[in-house]
N, C-alpha and C positions, 0 to 999 in steps of 0.2 A: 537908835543909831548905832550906839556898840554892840547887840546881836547882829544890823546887818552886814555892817563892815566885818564881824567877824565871821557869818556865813559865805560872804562874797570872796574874804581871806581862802579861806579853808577851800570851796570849791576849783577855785579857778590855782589854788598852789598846786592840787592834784593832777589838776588836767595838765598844768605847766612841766612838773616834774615825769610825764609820761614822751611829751615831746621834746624834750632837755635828752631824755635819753637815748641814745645812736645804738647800732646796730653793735656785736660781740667782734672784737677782732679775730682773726683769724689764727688758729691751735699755732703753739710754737712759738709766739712770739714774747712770752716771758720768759725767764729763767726759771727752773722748779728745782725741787730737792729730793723730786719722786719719778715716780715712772706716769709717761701721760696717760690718761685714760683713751678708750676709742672716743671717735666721734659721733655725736649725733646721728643715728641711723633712722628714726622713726619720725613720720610727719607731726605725730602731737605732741609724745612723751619722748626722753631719752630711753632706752634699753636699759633695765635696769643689770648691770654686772656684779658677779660676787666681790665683795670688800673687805680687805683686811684693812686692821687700824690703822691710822694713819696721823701725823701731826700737823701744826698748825699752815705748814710750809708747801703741803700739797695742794695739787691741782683738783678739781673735779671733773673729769670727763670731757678734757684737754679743750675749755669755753673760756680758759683763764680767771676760773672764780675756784676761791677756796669752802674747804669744810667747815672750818670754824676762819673767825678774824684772828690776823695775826697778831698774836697777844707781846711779840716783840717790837713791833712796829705800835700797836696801838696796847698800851699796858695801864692796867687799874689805875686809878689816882686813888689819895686819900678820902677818907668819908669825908672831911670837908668843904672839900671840893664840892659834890653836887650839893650838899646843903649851904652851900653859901650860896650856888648860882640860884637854888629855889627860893631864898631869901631877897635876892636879885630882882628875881623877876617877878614876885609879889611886892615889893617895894616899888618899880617902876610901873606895875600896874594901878596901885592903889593913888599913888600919885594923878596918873591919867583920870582913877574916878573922882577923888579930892578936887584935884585942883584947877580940871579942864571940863570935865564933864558935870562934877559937884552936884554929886549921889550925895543924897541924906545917907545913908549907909556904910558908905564909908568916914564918916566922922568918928573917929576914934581916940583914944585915948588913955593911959594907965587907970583911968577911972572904968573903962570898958570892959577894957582887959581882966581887968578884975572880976566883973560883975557876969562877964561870958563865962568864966574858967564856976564860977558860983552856982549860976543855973544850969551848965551842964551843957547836955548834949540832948537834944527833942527828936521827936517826929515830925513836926510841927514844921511846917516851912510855906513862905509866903512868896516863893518863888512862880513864875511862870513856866509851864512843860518843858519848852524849850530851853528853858535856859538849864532846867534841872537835870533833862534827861540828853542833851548835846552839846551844849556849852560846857557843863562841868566836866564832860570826858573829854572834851578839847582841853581845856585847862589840864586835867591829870594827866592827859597824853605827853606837855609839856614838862610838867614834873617828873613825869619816867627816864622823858627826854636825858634830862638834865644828869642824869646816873647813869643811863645805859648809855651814854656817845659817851664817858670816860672810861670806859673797861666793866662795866659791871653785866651780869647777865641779867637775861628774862626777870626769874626770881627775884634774882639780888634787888633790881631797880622797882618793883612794886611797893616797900617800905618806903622810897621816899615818894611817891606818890602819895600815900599816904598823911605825910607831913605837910607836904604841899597843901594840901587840903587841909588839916588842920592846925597850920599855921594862921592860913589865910582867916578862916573861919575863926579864929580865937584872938587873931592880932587885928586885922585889917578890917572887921567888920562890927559894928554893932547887933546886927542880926544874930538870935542864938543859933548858935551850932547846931547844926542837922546832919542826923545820922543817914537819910539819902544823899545828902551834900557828899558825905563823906563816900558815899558805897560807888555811888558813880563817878564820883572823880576817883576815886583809888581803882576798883574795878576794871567799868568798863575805860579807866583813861589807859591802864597797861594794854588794853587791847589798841588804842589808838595808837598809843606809844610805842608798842613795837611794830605794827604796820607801817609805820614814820620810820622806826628804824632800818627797815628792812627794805623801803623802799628806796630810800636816801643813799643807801650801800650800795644799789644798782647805780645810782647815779656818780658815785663819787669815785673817781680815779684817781690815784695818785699819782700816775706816771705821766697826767697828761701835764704841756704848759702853755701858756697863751690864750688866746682867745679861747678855743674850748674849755681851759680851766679856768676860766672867768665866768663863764654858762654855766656851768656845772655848779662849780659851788655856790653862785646865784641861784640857781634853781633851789639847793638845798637850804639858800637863806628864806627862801618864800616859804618853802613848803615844813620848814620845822628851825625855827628861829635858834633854838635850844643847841643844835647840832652844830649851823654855824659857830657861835659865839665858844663852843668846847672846841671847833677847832682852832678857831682864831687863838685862843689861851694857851692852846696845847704847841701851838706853832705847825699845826699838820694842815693849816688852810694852806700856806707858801710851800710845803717841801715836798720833793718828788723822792719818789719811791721806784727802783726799777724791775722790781715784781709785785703779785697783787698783793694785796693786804685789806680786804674784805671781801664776804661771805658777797656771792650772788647769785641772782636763779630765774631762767629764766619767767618773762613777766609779760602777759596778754593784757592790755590795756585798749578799754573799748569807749569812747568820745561820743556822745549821741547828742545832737541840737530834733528836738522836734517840735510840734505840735499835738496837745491834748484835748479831748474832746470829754468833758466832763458830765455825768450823764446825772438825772436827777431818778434813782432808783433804779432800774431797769430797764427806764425810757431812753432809747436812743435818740439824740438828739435835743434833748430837752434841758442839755444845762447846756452853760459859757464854752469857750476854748481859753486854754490859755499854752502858753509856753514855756519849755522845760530846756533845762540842760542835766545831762546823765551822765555820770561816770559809772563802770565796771572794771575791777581790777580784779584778777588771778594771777598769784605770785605762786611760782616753786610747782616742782612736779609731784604729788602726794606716792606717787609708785616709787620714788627712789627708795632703793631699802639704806643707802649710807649716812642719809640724814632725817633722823625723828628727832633735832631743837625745837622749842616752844615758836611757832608761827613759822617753821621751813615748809609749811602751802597755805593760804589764806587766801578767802575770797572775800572782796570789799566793793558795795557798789555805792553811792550816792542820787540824789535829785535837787537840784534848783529849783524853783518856778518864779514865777511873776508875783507872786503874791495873792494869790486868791483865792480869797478866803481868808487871807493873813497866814494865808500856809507858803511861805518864803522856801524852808527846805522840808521838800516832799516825802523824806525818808532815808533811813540809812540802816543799810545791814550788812550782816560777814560775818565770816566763821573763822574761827583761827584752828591748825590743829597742834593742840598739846602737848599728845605723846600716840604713836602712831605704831603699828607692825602689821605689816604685808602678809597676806595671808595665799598659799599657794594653791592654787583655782583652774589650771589648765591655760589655756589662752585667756582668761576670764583674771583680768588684773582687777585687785582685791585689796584694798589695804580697811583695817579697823582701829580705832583707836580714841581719843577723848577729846573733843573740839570746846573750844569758849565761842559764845556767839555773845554779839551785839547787836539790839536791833531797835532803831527809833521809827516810827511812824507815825507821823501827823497827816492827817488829812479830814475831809468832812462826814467819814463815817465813825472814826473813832479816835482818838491819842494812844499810844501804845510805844514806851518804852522798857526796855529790859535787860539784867544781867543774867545768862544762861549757859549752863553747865551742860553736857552730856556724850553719851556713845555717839559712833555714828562710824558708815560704815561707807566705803565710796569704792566704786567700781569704775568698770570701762572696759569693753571688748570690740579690741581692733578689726572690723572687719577688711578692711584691708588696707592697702597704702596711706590712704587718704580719707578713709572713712569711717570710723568712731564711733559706737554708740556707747553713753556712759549712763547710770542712774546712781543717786545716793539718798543717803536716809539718816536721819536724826534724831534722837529721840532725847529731850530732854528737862532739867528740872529748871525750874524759875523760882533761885526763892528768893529774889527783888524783883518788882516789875512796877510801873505806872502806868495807872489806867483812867479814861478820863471820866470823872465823877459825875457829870450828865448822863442821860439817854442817849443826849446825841451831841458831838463836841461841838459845844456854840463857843468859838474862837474869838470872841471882842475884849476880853478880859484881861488885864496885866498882873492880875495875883493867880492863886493856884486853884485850879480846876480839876484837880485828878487825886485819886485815889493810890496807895501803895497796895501794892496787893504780892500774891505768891503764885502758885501752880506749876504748869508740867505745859511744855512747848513739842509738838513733831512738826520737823522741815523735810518736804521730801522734793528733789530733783530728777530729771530725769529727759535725756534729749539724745538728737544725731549732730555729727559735722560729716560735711561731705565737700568734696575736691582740694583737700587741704584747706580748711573753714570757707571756703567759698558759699558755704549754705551751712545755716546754725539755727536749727529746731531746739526749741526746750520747753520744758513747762515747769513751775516754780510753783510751792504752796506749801504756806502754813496752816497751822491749826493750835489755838490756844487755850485752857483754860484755866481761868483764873478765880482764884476767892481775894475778897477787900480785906485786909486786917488792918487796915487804918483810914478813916475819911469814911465816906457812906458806904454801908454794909450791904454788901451782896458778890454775885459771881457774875461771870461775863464768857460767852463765849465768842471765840474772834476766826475769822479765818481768811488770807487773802490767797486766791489763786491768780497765775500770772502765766499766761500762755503766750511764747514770743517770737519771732522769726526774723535774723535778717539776710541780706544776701550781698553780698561782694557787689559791686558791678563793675567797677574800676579802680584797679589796683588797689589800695588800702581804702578805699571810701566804697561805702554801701548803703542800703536801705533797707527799712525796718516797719516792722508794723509788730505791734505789742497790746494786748487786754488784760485790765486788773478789772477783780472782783474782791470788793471787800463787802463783808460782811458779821453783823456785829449782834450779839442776842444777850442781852442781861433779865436779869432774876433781883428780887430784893425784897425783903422781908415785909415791905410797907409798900410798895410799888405792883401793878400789876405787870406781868414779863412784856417786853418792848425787844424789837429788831428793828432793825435799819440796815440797807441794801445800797451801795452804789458800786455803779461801773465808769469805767476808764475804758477808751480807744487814743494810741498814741501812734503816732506818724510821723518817721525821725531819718534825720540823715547819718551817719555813722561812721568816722573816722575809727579805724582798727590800725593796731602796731602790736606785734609779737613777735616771741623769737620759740616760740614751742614750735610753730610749725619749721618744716625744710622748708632750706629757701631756693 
């Protein structure tokens, strides 16, 4: 019941916080302390212009969003401060398991406490995929939360996530502490954490009052609980502001309701249908050369389902970029630089989650007004991943089924838009490989390709048609080598909202 409510939380705060958000007002209408930038000339990306430095008080390319957050308006707090709200809200969680839910697990005690801090910290953990490899970066995302919405940065706010984690793990739990516990809720939670941050920024104005800023910071209370309650303390939920005072960029947000047609290998036709809901988010334009902070372009998608197969949430991946520089290529827009990815995937061919590092290099050549073709590429290192310890993931199980393992991850992209996104070609695909160093010994190779298409047909609603191929090949010292094949056909309706394209 607490994993569903918390994946039903999480999905549907997403989708909330995309319709929450209204269109850019119109250049001009704040006060600045700079010179305006031009406006918007190009249908995907802005024009990137040359940039001298500039402080916290300016515009960005007169959309009314700043460079960095105004660190006058919104200024650091004490380190107390977030370690007491993470103390907070591991206290009212543990309560919930205590004394409403009444987990064996959370029965704790200085007698615990003790005996946690004695044995240490394991590999060992008797947790379920899900909860290990999604849950817990939901959790760390909220402890980043906690630091990064009172002035602290990217960086700075990954320490208490950290804490977060092994607070919980050392106070609230009889369970020994786990060093996965710890990597993905510290890890991949800063990735969730500042995608929460950065998303919540688009939404929150300070100049607005009334009913709109009732919406708004509601939206923000759903979609990252951690941000409200810093402002509520800060007193910045009530007070209006009459210039901007956070970072924003524009953001393509894509809503997919369909239906899937689950196949049993290769055979079309031969498995169930069930039903999905899809998020895709692209935040920030990667060409800008005046902003390379930790996640100023991030792509983040999600899946829902019915539950079949006991596969509730379908999958989750995104890339954040790090640190980033444009590289000068003719018409051929080029940027190269270091991306963190995140990427969970359950389904009936394999388990596969992971914390991943690496280059990567993202392109896009306008071929004219309205018409874009882009490709990108990534090449990177994994050295955490879960993988599931079967042949083949037989999901009925409430303890741990998977393996930790290491390796080396390539993601490659590559697609058209045409008539100003009106038609949106792409093809998506990983490739993985991995060795076991903990759980049953061996390697696995994995790989899903994702071939996808939708089309406009009126005004922001469109139609879709999408095939995944997963496919999954292990080795093992005791085992004869084994694969396993399945395909996806998905048929979906699709609400779209952006502000990249002209309007």
């Amino acid at each position: 019941m607490r994993t569903l409510l918390c994946a039903l939380l999480f999905i549907t705060a997403v989708a909330y916080q995309a319709s929450a958000q209204t269109s850019r007002e119109s250049a001009g209408q704040f006060p600045s302390a700079g010179k305006m930038m031009p406006a918007f000339t190009t249908p995907h990306y802005a024009t990137a212009y040359p940039l001298a430095p500039v402080d916290t008080t300016r515009l960005k390319k007169a959309v009314n969003i700043l460079f960095s957050d105004d660190t006058t308006y919104y200024g650091k707090s004490p380190v107390y401060i977030p370690l007491i709200k993470i103390t907070a809200s591991n206290i009212a969680l543990w309560i919930v398991d205590r004394y409403i839910l009444k987990f064996d697990f959370s029965k704790v005690s200085p007698a615990t406490w003790a005996y946690n801090f004695k044995r240490g910290v394991t590999w060992e953990d008797s947790d379920r995929f899900g909860n290990d490899f999604f849950f817990h970066p939901y959790t760390g995302g909220g402890y980043f939360m906690d630091a990064r919405s009172v002035g602290y940065s990217f960086w700075e706010s990954i320490p208490f996530a950290l804490f977060g984690s092994a607070e919980w793990k050392f106070f609230f739990e009889n369970d020994q502490p786990s060093y996965g516990d710890l990597i993905n809720t510290t890890v991949n939670g800063a990735f969730i954490g500042e995608a929460t941050y950065r998303l919540t920024s688009n939404i929150i104005d300070d100049s607005k009052t009334g009913a709109e800023r009732i919406l708004r910071e509601t939206a923000v209370a759903i979609l990252s609980p951690s941000r409200f309650f810093s402002r509520l303390f800060t007193g910045k939920l009530t007070s209006v502001s009459d210039k901007p005072t956070l970072v924003k960029a524009p953001t393509d947000v894509r809503l997919g309701v369909g239906t899937v047609l689950v196949n049993r290998g290769n055979t079309f036709g031969a498995g169930p249908f069930k039903a999905d809901i899809n998020l895709q988010v692209e935040y920030g334009d990667p060409f800008q050369v005046d902003d390379t902070k930790p996640f100023s372009h991030f792509k983040l998608g999600g899946e829902l389902t019915n539950g079949y197969d006991r596969k509730l949430i379908g999958g989750m991946s995104g890339y954040g970029l790090l640190y980033g520089q444009p590289v000068p290529t003719g018409s051929l827009d080029t940027k190269v630089g270091i991306f963190q990815h995140f990427n969970y995937f359950d389904n009936t061919a394999f388990e596969l989650g992971d914390a991943a590092i690496g280059a990567g290099i993202i392109t896009r050549l306008p071929v004219s007004e309205y018409h874009n073709v882009y490709a990108n590429l990534f090449l990177n290192l994994v050295p955490f991943a879960g993988n599931n310890a079967s042949f083949a993931p037989i999901d009925t199980t409430q303890q741990r089924d998977y393996n930790y393992a290491y390796g080396g991850m390539a993601l490659g992209e590559v697609g058209f838009t045409l008539g100003n996104r009106t038609v949106d070609v792409n093809l998506t695909g990983y490739y993985y490989l991995l060795h076991s160093f903990y759980g049953a010994p061996g390697d696995n190779t994995i790989a899903l390709v994702q071939p996808r298409i939708s089309v406009n047909v009126w005004k922001n609603l469109g139609i879709g048609f999408e095939h995944k191929l997963f496919w999954s090949y292990r080795t093992s010292p005791t085992l004869a080598p084994f694969s396993i094949t399945r395909t996806e056909q998905r048929i979906f309706l699709q609400w779209t909202w952006n502000d990249f394209t002209k309007e």
